[in-house]
VMD Tcl script that draws the C-alpha trace (Angstrom):
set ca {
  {0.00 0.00 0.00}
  {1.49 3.41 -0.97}
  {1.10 6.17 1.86}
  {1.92 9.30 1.29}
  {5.33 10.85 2.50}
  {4.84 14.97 2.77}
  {2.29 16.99 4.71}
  {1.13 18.71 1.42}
  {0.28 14.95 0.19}
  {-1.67 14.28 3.67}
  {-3.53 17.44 2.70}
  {-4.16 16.47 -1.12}
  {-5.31 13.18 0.29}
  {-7.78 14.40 2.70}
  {-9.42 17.23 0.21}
  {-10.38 14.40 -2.11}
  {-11.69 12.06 0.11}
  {-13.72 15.03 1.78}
  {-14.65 16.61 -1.32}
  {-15.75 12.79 -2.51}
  {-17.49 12.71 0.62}
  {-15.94 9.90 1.57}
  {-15.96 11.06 5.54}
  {-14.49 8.35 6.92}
  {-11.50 7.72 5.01}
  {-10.49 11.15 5.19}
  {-10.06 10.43 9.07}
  {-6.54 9.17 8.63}
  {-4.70 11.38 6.33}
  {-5.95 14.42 8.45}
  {-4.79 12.65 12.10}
  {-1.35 11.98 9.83}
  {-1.54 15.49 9.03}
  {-2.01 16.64 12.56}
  {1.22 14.34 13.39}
  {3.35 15.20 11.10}
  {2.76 19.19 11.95}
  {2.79 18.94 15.34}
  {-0.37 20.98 15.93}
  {-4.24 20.63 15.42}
  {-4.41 22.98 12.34}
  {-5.03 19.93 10.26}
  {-8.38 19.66 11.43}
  {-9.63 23.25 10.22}
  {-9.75 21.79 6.66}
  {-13.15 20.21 7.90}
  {-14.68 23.57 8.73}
  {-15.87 25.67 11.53}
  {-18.21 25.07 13.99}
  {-20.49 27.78 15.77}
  {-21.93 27.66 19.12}
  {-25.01 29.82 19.89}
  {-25.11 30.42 23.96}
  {-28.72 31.82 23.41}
  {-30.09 29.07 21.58}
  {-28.46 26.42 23.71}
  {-30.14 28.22 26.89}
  {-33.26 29.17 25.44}
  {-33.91 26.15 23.84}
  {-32.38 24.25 26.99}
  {-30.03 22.02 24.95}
  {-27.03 20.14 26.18}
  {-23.47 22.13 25.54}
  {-21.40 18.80 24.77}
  {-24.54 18.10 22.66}
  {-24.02 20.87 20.69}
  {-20.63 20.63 19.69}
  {-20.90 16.52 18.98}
  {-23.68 17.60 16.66}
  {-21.42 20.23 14.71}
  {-18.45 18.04 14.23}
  {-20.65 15.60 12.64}
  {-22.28 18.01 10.39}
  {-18.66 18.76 9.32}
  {-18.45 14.53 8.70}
  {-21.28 14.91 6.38}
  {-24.20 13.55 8.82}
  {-27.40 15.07 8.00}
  {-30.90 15.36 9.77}
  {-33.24 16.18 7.22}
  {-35.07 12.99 6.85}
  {-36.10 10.35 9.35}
  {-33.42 7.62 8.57}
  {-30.77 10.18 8.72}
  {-31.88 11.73 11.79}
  {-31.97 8.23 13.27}
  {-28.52 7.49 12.06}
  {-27.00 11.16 13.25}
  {-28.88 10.75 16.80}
  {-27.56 7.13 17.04}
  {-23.90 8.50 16.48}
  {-24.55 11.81 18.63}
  {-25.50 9.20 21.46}
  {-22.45 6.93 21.33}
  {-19.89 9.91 21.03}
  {-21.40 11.76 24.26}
  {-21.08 8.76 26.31}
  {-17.31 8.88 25.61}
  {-17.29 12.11 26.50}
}
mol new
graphics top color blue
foreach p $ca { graphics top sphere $p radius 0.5 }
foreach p [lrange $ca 0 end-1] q [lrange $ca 1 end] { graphics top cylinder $p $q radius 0.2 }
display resetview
């Protein structure tokens, strides 16, 4: 199996398995990425995630919640119909008990 030796490769890799939305498999090359540079900037190349404080309290939502449910919006998860709302609550559920 090749692998890919430079951090601009690591990058390459991981914009074409993200813009492919391949999610999962772009998991690796960016933790490589984050290795290889020593800092976290590798995940920015997922997006940004924004936290409304007045939602969260008005709407008396959980904070770790919150941010479990942004970072897999950035994955590609989805809950615009039933099956994927299922599938994104499922996932939201297992990450928060690690947590």
């Amino acid at each position: 199996e090749l692998e890919p030796d430079s951090v601009d490769a690591f990058k390459n890799l991981a914009f074409v398995y993200l813009s492919a939305q391949e999610y999962d498999n772009a998991i690796a090359p960016l933790q490589m990425l984050i290795d290889k540079q020593k800092s976290v900037d590798g995940y920015k190349y997922l997006g940004e995630i924004y936290i409304n404080p007045d939602f969260i309290y008005k709407n008396h939502q959980d904070e770790k919640l919150m941010v479990v449910h942004g970072i897999l919006h950035l994955f590609g998860y989805d809950h615009e119909y039933l099956k994927e709302r299922l599938k994104m609550e499922k996932k939201e559920m297992a990450l928060i008990k690690k947590i």
